[in-house]
Backbone as JSON, one array per atom type, in Angstrom:
{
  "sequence": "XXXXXXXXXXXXXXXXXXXXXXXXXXXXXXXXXXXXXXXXXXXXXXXXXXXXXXXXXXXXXXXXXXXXXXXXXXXXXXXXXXXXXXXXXXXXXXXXXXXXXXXXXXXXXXXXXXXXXXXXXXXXXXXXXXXXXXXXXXXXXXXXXXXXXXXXXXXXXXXX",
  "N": [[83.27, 314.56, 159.84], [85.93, 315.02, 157.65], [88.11, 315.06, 154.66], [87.07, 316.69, 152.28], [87.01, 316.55, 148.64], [86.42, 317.19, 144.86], [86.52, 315.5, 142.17], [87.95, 314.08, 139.2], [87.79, 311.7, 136.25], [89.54, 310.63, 133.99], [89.9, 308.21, 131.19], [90.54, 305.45, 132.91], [91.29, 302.31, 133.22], [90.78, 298.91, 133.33], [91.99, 295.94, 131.95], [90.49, 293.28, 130.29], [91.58, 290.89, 130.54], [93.48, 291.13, 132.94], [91.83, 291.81, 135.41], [90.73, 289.7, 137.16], [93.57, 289.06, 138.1], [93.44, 291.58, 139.59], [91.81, 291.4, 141.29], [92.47, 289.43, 143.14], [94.48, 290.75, 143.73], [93.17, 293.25, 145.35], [91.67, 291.76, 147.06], [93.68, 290.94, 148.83], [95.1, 293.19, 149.92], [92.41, 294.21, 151.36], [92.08, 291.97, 152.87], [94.1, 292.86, 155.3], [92.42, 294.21, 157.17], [92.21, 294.48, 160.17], [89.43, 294.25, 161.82], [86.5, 293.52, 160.57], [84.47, 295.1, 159.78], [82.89, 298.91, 158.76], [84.71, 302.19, 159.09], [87.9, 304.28, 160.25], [90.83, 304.7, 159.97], [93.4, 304.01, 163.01], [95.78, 304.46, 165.28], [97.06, 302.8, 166.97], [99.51, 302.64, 169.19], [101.52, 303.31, 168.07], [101.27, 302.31, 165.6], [99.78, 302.62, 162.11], [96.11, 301.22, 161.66], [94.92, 300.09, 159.61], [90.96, 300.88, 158.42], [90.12, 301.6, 156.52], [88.49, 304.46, 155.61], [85.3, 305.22, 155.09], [84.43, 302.95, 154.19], [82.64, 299.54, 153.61], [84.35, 296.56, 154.92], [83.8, 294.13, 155.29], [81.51, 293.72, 153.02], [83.1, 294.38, 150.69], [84.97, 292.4, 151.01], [82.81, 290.41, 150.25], [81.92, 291.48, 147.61], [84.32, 290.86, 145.82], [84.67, 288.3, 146.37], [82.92, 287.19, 144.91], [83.85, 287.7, 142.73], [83.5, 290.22, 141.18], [83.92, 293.24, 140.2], [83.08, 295.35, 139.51], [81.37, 295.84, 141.64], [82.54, 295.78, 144.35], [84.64, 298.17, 143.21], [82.14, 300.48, 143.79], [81.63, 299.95, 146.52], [83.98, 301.54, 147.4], [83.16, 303.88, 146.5], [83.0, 305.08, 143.75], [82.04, 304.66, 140.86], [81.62, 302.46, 138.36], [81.85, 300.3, 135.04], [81.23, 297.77, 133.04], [82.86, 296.38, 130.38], [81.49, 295.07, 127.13], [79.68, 292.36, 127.0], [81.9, 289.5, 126.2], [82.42, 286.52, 123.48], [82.26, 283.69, 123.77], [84.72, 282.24, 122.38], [86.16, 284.56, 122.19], [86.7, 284.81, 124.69], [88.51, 283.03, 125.28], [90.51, 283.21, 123.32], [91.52, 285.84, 124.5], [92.44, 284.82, 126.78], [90.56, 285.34, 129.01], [88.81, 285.74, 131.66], [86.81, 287.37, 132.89], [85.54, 290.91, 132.36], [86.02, 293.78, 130.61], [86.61, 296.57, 132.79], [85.7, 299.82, 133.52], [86.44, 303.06, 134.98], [84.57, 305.56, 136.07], [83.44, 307.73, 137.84], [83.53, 309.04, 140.45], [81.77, 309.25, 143.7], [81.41, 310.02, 146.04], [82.86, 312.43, 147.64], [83.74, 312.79, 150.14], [87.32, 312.45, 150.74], [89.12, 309.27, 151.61], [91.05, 306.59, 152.38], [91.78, 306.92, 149.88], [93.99, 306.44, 148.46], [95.67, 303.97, 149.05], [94.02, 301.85, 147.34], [94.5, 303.11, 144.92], [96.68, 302.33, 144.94], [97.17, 299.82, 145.37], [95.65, 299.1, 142.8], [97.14, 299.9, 140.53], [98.85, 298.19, 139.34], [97.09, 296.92, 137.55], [95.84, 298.61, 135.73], [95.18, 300.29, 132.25], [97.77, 302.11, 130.84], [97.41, 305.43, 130.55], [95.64, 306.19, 131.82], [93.93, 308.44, 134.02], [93.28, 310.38, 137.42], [92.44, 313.03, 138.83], [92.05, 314.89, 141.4], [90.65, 318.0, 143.43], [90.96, 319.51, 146.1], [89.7, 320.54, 149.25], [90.66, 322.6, 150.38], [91.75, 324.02, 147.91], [93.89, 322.35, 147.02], [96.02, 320.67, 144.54], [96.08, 317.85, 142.91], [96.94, 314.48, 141.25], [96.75, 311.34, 139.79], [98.67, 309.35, 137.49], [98.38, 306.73, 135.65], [100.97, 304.84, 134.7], [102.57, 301.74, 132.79], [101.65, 300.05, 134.23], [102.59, 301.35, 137.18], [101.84, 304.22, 139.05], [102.28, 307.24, 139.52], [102.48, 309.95, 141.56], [101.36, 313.06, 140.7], [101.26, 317.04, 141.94], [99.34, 320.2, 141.32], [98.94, 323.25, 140.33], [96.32, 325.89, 139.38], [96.76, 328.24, 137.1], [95.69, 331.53, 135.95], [95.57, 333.25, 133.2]],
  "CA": [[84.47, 315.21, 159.37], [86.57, 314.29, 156.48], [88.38, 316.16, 153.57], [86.02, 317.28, 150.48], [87.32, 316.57, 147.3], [86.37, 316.58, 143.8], [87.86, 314.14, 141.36], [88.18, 314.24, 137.62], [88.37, 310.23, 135.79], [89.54, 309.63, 132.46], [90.65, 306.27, 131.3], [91.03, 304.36, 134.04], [90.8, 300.94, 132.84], [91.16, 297.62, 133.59], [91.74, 295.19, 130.78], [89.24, 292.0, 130.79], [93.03, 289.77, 131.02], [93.59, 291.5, 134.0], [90.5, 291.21, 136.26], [90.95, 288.34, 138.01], [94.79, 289.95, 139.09], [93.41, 292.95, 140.04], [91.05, 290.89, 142.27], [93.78, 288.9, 143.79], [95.36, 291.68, 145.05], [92.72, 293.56, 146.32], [91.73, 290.69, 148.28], [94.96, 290.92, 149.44], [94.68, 294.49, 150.2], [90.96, 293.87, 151.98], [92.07, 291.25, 153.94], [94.99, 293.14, 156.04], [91.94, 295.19, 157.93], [92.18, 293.42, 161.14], [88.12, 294.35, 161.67], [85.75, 293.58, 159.01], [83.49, 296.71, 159.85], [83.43, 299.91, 158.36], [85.34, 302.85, 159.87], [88.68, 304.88, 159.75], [92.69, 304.29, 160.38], [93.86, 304.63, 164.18], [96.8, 304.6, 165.29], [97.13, 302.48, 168.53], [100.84, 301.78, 169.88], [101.8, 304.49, 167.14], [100.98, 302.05, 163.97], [98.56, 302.42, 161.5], [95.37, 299.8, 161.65], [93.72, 300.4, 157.96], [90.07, 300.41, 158.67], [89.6, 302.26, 155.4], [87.65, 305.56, 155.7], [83.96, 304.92, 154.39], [83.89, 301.41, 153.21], [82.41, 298.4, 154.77], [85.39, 295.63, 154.46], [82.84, 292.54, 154.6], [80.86, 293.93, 151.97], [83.89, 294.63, 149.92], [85.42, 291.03, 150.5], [82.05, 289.13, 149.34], [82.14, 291.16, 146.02], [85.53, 290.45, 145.76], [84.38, 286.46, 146.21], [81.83, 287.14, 143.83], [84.05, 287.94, 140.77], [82.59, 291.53, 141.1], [85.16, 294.45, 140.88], [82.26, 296.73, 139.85], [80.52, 296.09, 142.99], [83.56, 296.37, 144.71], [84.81, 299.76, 143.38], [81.25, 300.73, 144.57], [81.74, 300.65, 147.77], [85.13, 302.33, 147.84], [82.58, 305.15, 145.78], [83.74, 304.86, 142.43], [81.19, 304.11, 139.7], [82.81, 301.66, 136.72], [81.04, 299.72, 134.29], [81.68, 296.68, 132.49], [82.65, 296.43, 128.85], [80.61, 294.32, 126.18], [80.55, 290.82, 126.81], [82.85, 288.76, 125.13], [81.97, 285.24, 123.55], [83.15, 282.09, 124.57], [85.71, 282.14, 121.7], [87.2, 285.71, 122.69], [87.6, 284.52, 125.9], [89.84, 281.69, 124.97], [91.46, 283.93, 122.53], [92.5, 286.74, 124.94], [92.55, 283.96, 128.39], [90.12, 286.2, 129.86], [87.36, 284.91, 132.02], [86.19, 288.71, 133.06], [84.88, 291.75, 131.24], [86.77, 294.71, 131.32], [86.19, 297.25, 133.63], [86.02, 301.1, 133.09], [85.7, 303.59, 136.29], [83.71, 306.74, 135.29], [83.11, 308.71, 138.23], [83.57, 308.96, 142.09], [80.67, 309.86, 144.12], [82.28, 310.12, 147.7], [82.53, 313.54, 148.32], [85.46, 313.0, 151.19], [88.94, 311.9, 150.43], [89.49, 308.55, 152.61], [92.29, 305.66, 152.06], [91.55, 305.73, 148.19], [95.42, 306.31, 147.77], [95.86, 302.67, 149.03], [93.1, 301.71, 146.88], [94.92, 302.71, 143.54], [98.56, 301.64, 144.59], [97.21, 298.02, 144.54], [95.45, 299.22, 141.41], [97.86, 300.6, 139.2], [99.46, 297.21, 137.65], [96.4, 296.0, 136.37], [95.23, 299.56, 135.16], [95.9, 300.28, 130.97], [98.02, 303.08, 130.47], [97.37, 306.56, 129.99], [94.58, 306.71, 132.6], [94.43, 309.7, 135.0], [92.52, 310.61, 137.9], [92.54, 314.03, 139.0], [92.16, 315.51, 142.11], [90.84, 319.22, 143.76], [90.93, 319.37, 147.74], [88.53, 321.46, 150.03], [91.68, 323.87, 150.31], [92.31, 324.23, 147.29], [94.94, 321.56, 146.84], [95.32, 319.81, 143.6], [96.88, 316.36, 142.46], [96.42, 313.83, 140.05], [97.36, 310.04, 139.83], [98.85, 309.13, 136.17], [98.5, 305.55, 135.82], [101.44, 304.37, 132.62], [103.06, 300.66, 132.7], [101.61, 299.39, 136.14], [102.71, 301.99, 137.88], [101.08, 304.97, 139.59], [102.66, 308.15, 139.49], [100.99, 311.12, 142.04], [101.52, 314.97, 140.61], [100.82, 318.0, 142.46], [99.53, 321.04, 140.59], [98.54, 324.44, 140.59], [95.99, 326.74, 138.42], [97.02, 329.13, 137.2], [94.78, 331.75, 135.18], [96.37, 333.99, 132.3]],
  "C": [[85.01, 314.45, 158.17], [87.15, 315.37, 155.48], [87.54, 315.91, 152.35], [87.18, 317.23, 149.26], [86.15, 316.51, 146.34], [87.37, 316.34, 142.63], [87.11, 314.08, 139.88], [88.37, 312.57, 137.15], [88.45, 310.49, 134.17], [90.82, 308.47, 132.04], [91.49, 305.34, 131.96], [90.53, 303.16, 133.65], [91.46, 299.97, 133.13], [90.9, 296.73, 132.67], [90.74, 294.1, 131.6], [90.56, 291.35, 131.3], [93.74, 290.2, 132.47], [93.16, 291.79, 135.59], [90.79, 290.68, 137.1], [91.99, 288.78, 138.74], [94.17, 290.78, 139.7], [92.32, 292.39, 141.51], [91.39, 290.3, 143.32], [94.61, 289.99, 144.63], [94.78, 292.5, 145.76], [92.22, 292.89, 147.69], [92.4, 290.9, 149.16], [94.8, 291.95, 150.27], [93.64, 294.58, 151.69], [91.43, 293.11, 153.21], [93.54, 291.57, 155.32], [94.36, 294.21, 156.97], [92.09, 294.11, 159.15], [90.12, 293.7, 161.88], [87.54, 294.4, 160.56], [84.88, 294.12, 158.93], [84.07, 297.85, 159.03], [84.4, 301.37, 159.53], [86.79, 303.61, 159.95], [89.81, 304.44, 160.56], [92.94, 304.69, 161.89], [95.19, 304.3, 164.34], [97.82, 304.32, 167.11], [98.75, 301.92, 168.42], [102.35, 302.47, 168.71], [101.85, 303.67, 165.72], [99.88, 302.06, 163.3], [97.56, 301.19, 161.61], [94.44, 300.54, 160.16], [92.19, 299.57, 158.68], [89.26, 301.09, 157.04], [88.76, 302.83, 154.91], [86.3, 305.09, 154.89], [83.5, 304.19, 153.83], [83.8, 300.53, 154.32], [83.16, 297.04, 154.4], [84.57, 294.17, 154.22], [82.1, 292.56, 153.59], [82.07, 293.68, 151.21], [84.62, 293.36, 149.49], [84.42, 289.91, 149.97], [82.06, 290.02, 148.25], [83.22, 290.67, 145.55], [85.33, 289.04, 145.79], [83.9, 285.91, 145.12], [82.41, 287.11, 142.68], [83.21, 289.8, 140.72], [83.38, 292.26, 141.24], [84.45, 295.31, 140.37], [81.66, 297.32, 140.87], [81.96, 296.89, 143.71], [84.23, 297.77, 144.88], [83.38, 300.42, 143.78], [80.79, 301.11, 145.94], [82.35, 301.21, 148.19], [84.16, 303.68, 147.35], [82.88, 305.38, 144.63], [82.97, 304.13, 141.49], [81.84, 303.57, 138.61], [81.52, 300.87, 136.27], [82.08, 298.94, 133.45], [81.81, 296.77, 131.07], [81.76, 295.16, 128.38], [81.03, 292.87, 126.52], [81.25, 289.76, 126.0], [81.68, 286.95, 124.75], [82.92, 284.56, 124.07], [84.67, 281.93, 123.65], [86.87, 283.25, 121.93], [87.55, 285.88, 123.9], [88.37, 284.35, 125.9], [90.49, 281.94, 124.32], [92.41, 285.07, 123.69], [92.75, 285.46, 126.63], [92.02, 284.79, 129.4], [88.73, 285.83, 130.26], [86.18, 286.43, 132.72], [85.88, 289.78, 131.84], [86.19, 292.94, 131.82], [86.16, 295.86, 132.11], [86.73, 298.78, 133.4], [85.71, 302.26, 134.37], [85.77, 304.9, 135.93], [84.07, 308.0, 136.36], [83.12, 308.56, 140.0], [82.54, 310.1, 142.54], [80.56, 309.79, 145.59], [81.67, 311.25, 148.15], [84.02, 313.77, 148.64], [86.32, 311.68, 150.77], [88.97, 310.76, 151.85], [91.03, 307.85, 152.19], [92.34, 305.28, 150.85], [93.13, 305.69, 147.65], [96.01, 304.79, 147.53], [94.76, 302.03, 148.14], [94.42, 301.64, 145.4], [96.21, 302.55, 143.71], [97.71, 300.42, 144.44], [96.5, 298.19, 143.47], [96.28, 299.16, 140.31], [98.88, 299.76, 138.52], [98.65, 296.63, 136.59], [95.64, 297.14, 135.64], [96.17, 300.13, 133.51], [96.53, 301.79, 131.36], [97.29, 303.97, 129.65], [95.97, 307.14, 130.79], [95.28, 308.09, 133.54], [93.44, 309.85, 136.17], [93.23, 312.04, 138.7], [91.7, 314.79, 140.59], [91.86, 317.52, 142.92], [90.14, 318.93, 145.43], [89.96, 320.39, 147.99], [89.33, 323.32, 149.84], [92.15, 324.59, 149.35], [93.62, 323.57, 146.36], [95.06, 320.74, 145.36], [96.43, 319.02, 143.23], [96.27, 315.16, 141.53], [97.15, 312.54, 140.38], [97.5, 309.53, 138.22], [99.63, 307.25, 136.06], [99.51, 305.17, 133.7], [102.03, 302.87, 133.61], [103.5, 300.24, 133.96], [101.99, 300.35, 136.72], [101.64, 303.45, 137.76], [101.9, 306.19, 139.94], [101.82, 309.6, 140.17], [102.06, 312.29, 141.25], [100.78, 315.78, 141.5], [100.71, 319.02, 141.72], [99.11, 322.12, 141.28], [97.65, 325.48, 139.26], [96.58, 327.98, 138.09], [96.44, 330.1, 135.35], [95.81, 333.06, 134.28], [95.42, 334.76, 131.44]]
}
């Protein structure tokens, strides 16, 4: 079971100077599953336990060890790619020990806990990204990432 989506990406990015944060807090994120298996949210004693629909949390915390937030979005389902590597001098110019990171394309299928996914995203994501949203039902929503924050819309087609 699960809800069917497909999902729309354009410019979702993660500066290189930002990396490392964005790693820090998923950590963060990662490490509040109280099992480090894969598997989905229950709801024993009537509170949520994030087990976070279709990802395997020990995988997710060694890329996360690794310096890896391509791997990482990987296993949430979310294909990104790394920008050009910098030299040693444009490191030490921008104080950036990562590459930046660009996420292309989600290859899921079903809608799990990616909402929690891009709230701890969306301070270290550049403005003017979007990710877009169409449900099984018909449903449609979007996430408009401007200055750290994460903004959801709900829409509707409508044909003329």
């Amino acid at each position: 079971m699960g809800y069917h989506v497909e999902v729309l990406i354009e410019s979702v990015i993660i500066p290189a100077d930002k990396v490392g944060a964005a790693i820090a807090a998923l950590t963060s994120l990662m490490n509040q599953v109280p099992e480090k298996g894969g598997g989905s949210s229950t709801w024993p004693g009537g509170e949520p336990v994030r087990h976070y629909s279709w990802v395997e949390t020990a995988t997710c915390l060694d890329r996360l060890a690794a310096g890896n937030l391509v791997g990482f979005l990987g296993e949430w389902r979310y294909e990104a790619t790394e920008g050009d590597p910098m030299t040693p001098i444009e490191q030490l110019a921008q104080d950036a020990e990562f590459q930046e990171v660009e996420v292309t394309y989600f290859e899921g299928g079903k809608w799990g806990d990616d909402e929690q996914l891009w709230t701890a995203l969306a301070p270290f994501i550049a403005s003017g990204g979007c990710i877009e949203f169409r449900g099984e039902d018909g449903h449609y929503w979007r996430y408009l990432f401007e200055d750290g924050t994460l903004t959801e819309q709900t829409g509707t087609v409508v044909w003329e």
